[in-house]
C-alpha positions as CSV (number, residue, x, y, z in Angstrom):
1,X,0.0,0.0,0.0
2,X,1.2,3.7,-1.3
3,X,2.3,5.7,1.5
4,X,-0.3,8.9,1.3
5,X,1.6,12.4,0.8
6,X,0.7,14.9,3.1
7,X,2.3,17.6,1.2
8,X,2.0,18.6,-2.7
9,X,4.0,16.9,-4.7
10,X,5.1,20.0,-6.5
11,X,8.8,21.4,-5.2
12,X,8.9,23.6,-2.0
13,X,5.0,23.4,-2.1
14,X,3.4,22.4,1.3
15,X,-0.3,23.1,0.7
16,X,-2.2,19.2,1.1
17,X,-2.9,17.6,-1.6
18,X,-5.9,17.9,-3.5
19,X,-6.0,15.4,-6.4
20,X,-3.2,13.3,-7.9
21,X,-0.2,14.2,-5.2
22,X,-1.1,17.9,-6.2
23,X,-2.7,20.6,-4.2
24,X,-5.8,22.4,-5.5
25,X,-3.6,25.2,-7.2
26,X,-1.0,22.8,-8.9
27,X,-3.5,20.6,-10.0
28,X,-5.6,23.3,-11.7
29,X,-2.3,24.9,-13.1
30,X,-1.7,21.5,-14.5
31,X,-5.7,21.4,-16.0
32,X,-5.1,24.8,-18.1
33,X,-1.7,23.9,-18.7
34,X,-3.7,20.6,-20.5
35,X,-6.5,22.4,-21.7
36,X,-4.3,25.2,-24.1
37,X,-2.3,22.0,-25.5
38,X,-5.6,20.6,-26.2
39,X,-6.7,23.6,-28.1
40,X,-3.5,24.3,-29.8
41,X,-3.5,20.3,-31.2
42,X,-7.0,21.1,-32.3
43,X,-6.3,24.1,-34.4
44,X,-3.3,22.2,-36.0
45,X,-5.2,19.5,-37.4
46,X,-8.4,21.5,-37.8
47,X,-7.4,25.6,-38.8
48,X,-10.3,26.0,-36.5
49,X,-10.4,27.9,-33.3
50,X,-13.3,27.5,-30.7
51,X,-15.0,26.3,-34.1
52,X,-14.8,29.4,-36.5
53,X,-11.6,30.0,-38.8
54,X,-8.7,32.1,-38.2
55,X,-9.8,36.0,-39.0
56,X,-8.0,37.4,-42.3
57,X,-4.5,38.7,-42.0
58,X,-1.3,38.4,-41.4
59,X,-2.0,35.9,-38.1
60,X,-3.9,33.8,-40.8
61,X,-0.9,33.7,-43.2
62,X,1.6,32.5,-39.9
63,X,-0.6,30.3,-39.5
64,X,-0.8,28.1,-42.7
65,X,2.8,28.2,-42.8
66,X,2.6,26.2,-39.0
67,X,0.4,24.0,-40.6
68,X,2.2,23.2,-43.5
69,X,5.3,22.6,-40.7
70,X,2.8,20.7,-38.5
71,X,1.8,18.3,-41.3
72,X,5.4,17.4,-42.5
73,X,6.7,17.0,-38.9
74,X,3.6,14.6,-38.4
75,X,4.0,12.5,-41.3
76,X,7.7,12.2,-40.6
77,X,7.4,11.5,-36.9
78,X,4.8,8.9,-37.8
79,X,6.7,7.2,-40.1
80,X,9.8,7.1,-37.9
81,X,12.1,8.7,-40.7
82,X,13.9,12.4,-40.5
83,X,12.5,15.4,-42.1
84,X,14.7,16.1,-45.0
85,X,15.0,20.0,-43.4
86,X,15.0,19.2,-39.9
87,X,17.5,15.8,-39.9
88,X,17.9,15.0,-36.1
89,X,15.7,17.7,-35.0
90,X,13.1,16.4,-36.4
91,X,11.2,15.1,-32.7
92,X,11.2,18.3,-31.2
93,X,9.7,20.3,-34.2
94,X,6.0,19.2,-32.7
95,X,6.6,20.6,-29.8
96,X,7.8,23.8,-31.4
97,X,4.7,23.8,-33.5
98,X,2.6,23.4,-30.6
99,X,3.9,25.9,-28.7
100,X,3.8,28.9,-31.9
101,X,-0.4,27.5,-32.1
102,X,-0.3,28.2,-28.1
103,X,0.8,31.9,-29.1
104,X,-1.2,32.2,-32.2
105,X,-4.2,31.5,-30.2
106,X,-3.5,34.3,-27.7
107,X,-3.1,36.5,-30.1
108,X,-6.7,35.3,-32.1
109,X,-8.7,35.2,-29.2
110,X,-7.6,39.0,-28.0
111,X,-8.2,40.0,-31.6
112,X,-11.7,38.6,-31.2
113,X,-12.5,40.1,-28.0
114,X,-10.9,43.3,-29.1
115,X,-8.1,43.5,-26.6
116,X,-4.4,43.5,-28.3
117,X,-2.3,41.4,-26.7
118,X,1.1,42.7,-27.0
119,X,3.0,40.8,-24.6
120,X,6.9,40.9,-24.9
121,X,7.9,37.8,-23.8
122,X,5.2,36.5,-26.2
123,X,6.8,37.8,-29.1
124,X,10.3,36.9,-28.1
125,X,9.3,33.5,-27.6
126,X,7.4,33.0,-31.0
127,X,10.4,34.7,-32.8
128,X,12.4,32.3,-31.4
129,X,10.2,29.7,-32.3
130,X,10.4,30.8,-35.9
131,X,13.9,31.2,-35.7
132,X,14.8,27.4,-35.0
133,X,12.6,26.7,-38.7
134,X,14.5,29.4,-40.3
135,X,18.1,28.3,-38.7
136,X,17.3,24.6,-40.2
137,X,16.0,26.0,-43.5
138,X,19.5,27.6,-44.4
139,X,21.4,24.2,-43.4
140,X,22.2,25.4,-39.5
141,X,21.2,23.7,-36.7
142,X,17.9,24.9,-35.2
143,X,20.3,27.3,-32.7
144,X,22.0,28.2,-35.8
145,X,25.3,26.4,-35.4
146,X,26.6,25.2,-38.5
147,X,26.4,21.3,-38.1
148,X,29.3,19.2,-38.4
């Protein structure tokens, strides 16, 4: 029999537990955490955000070039082979994709409400994102080291 934690599982955290080793905060932390994966996975495979397309623009445009980089990494991953851009790097490139939807998703729902949503960190991050794509488009690694 599991010895029950009396403590949340998550570091330097000593609320009680609440569900799964976690206290009430972690685990719903965890939940959203889940939830904006979710939605960004759905928007990859469907171009559909809370069930209405993408507005017009340049947000739009990003977009279908993710997809296009969503579909190749899929097949590729799927099929157990390396991308003929991405070589090695080919298994983290879903979780790169994943995390630009995250951002473009932010960005479409403030546009929707009417809010702009011009967070810095958000847009060093996505550039960043784009970046690693870009490096392994010219022949670089995605940090943009030349490979060996």
């Amino acid at each position: 029999m599991a010895k029950r934690r009396v403590e949340c599982a998550k570091y330097h955290c000593t609320d009680p537990p609440f569900m799964g080793g976690l206290c009430r905060r972690h685990h719903e932390e965890d939940e959203a955490k889940e939830r904006r994966r979710n939605t960004a996975l759905a928007l990859l495979d469907s171009g559909r955000l809370d069930n209405e397309p993408l507005g017009a623009g340049p947000l739009r445009e990003e977009f279908y070039k993710l997809q296009d980089w969503w579909r190749q990494v899929c097949v590729y991953i799927t099929s157990s082979r390396e991308h003929p851009v991405l070589r090695d790097e080919t298994r983290y490139a879903d979780s790169w994709c994943i995390g630009l939807a995250e951002f473009i998703i932010d960005e479409e729902r403030g546009r929707r409400a009417g809010t702009k949503v011009d967070v810095p960190s958000h847009q060093y991050l996505r550039k960043q994102l784009w970046e690693r794509f870009d490096n392994l488009e010219r022949g670089l690694r995605s940090n943009g080291v030349e490979r060996p």
